[in-house]
MINUMAR-524092 format. One record per residue (C-alpha): residue number from 1; x, y, z. Coordinates in nm, 3 decimals. Layout:
N
+------+---------+---------+---------+
| resi |      c1 |      c2 |      c3 |
+------+---------+---------+---------+
|  NUM |       X |       Y |       Z |
...
+------+---------+---------+---------+
***
This chain:
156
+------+---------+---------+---------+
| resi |      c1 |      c2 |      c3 |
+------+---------+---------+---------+
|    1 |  -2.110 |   0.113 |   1.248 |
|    2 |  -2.350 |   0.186 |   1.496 |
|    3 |  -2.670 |   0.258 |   1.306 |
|    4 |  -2.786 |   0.332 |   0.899 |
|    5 |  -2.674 |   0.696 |   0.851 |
|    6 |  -2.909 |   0.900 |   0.581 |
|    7 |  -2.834 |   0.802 |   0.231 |
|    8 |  -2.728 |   0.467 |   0.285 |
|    9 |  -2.926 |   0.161 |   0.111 |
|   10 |  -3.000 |  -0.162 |   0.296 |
|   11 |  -2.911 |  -0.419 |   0.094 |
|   12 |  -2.937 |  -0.684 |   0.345 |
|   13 |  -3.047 |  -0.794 |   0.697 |
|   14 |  -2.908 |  -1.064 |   0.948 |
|   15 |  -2.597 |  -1.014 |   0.720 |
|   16 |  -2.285 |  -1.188 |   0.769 |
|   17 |  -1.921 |  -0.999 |   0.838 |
|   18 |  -1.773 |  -1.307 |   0.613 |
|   19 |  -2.013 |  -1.106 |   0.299 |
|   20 |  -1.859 |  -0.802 |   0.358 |
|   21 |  -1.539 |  -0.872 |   0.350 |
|   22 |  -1.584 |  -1.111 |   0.035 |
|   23 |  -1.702 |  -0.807 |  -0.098 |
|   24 |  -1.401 |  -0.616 |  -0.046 |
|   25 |  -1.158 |  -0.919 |  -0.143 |
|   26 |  -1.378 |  -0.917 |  -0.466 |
|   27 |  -1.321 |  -0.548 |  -0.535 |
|   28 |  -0.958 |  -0.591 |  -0.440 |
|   29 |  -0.905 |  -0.870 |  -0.633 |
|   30 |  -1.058 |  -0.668 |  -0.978 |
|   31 |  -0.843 |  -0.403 |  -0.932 |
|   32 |  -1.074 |  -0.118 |  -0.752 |
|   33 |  -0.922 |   0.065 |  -0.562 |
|   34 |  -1.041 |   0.038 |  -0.187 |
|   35 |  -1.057 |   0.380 |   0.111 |
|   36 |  -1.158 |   0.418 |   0.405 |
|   37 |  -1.413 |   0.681 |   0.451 |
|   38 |  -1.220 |   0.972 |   0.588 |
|   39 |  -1.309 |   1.010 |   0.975 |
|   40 |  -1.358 |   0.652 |   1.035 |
|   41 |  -1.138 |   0.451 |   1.267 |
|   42 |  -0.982 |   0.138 |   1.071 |
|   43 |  -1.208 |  -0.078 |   1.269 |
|   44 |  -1.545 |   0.055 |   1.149 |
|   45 |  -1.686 |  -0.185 |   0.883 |
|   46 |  -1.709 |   0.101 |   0.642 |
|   47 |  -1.514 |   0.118 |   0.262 |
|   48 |  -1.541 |   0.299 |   0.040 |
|   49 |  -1.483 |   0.101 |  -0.396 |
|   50 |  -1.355 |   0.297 |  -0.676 |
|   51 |  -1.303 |   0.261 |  -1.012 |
|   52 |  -1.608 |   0.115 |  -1.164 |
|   53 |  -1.666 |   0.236 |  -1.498 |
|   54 |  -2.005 |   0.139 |  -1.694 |
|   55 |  -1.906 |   0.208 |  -2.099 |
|   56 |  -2.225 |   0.253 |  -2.306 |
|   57 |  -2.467 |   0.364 |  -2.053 |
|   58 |  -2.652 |   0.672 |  -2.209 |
|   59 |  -2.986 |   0.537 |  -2.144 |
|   60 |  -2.955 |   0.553 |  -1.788 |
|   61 |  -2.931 |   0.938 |  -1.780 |
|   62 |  -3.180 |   1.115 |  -1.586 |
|   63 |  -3.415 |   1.323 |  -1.843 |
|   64 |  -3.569 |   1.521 |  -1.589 |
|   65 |  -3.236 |   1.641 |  -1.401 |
|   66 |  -3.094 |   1.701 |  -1.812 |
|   67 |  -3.393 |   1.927 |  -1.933 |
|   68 |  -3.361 |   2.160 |  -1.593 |
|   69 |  -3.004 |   2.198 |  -1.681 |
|   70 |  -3.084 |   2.275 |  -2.013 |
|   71 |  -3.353 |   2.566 |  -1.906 |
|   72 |  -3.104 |   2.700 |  -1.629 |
|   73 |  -2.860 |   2.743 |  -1.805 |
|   74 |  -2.879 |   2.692 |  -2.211 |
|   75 |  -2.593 |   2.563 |  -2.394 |
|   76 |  -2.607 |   2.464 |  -2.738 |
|   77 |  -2.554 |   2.144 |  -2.856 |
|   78 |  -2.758 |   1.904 |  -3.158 |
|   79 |  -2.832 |   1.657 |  -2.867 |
|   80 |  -2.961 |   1.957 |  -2.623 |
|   81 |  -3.209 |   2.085 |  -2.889 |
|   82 |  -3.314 |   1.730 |  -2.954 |
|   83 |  -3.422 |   1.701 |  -2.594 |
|   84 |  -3.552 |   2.051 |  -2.593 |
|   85 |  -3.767 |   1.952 |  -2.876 |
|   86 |  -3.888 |   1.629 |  -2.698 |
|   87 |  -3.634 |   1.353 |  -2.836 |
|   88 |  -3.397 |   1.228 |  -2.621 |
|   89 |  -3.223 |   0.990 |  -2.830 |
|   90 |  -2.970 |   1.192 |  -2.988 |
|   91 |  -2.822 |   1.282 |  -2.607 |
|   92 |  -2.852 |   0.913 |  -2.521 |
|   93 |  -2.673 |   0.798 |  -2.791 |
|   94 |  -2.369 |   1.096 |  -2.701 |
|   95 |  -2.384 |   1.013 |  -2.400 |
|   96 |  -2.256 |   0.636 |  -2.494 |
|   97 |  -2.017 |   0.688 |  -2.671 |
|   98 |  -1.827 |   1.013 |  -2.514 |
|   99 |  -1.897 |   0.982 |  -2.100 |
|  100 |  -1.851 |   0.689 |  -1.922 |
|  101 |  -2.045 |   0.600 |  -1.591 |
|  102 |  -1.838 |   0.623 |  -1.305 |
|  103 |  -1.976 |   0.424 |  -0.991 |
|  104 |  -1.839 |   0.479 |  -0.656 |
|  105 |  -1.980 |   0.244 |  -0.408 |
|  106 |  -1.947 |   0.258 |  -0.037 |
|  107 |  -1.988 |  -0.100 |   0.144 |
|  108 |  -2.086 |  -0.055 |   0.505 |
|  109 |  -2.198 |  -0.350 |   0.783 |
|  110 |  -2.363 |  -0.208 |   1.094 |
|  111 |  -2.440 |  -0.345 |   1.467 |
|  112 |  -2.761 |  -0.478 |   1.407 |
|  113 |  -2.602 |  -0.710 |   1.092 |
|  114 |  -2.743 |  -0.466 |   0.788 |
|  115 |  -2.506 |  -0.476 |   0.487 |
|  116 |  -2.568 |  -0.147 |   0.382 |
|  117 |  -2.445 |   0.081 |   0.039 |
|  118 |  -2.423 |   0.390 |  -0.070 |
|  119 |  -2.441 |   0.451 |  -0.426 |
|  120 |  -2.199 |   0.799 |  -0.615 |
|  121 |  -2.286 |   0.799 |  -0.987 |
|  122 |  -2.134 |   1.034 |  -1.217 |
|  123 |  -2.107 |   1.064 |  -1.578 |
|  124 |  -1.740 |   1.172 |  -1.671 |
|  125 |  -1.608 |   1.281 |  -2.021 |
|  126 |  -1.359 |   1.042 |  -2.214 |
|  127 |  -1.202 |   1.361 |  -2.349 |
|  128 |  -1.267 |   1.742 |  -2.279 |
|  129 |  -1.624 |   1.826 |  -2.196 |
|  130 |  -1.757 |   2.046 |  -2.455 |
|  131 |  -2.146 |   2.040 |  -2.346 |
|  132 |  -2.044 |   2.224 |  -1.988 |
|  133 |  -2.354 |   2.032 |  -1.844 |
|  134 |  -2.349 |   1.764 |  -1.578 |
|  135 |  -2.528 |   1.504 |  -1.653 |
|  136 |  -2.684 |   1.277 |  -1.382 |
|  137 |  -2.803 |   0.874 |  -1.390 |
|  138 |  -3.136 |   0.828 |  -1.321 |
|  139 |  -3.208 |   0.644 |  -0.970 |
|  140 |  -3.135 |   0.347 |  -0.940 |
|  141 |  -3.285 |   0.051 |  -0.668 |
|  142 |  -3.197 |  -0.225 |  -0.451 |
|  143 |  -3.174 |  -0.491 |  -0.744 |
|  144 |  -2.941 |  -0.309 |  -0.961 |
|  145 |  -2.714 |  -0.117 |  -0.747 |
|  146 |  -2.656 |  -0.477 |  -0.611 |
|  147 |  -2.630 |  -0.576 |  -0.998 |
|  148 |  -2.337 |  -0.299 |  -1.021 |
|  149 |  -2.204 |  -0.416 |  -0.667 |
|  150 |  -2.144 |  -0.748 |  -0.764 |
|  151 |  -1.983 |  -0.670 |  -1.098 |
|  152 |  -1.769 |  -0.383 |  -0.942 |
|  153 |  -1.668 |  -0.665 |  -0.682 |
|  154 |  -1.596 |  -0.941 |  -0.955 |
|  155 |  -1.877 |  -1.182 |  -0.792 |
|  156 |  -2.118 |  -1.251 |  -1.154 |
+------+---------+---------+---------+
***
């Protein structure tokens, strides 16, 4: 890649090409399942990793982004009226133990030697979404999407 397009995180300078692809042999190796990004020629140092689940991870919702949701449009729900009322534990603790956090990660290593990511993070449903409301993870930096990198790509 020629440059850092918008969105994109730099995780490192004066990178290596040997760290990206021990990156992807990582994530192959685990099981994820590796893409190109669609458009790219199969040259471009640019993949896209899927299948990284985090179980359990309720806490890292995104109050804010939740109680908009809830005021747009109001669905009820125990957990919703908890965090209407100012408590957001109930929906945390839903949250961990029917949605999973589903990270999609895409790996990319420019010109200039920037190993650079770009972070999807969704919760999904284990079973049939009741609530109707998507919820979103809270943001996230440098430190721990390259906490969720690494354990997506099998390296801790």
């Amino acid at each position: 890649m020629e440059y850092k397009p918008a969105g994109y995180l730099l995780l490192e300078s004066y990178s290596s090409l040997r760290r990206f692809w021990s990156y992807l042999d990582g994530a192959e190796r685990t099981g994820r399942q590796l893409a190109q990004v669609r458009g790219d020629h199969e040259h471009t140092c640019r993949r896209r990793i899927e299948g990284y689940t985090l179980p359990g991870a309720g806490g890292l919702v995104d109050l804010d982004k939740a109680r908009a949701e809830i005021e747009d449009d109001f669905i009820p729900g125990v957990e919703l009226l908890a965090l209407a009322a100012g408590d957001p534990r109930p929906l945390q603790e839903m949250l961990s133990e029917r949605y999973d956090l589903q990270i999609g990660l895409t790996l990319a290593f420019t010109r200039t030697r920037d190993l650079i990511l770009k972070p999807e993070l969704l919760y999904r449903a284990k079973e049939a979404d009741a609530l109707g409301i998507r919820f979103t993870p809270r943001r996230f930096g440098r430190d721990e999407l390259r906490v969720m990198l690494d354990r997506a790509c099998g390296l801790t």
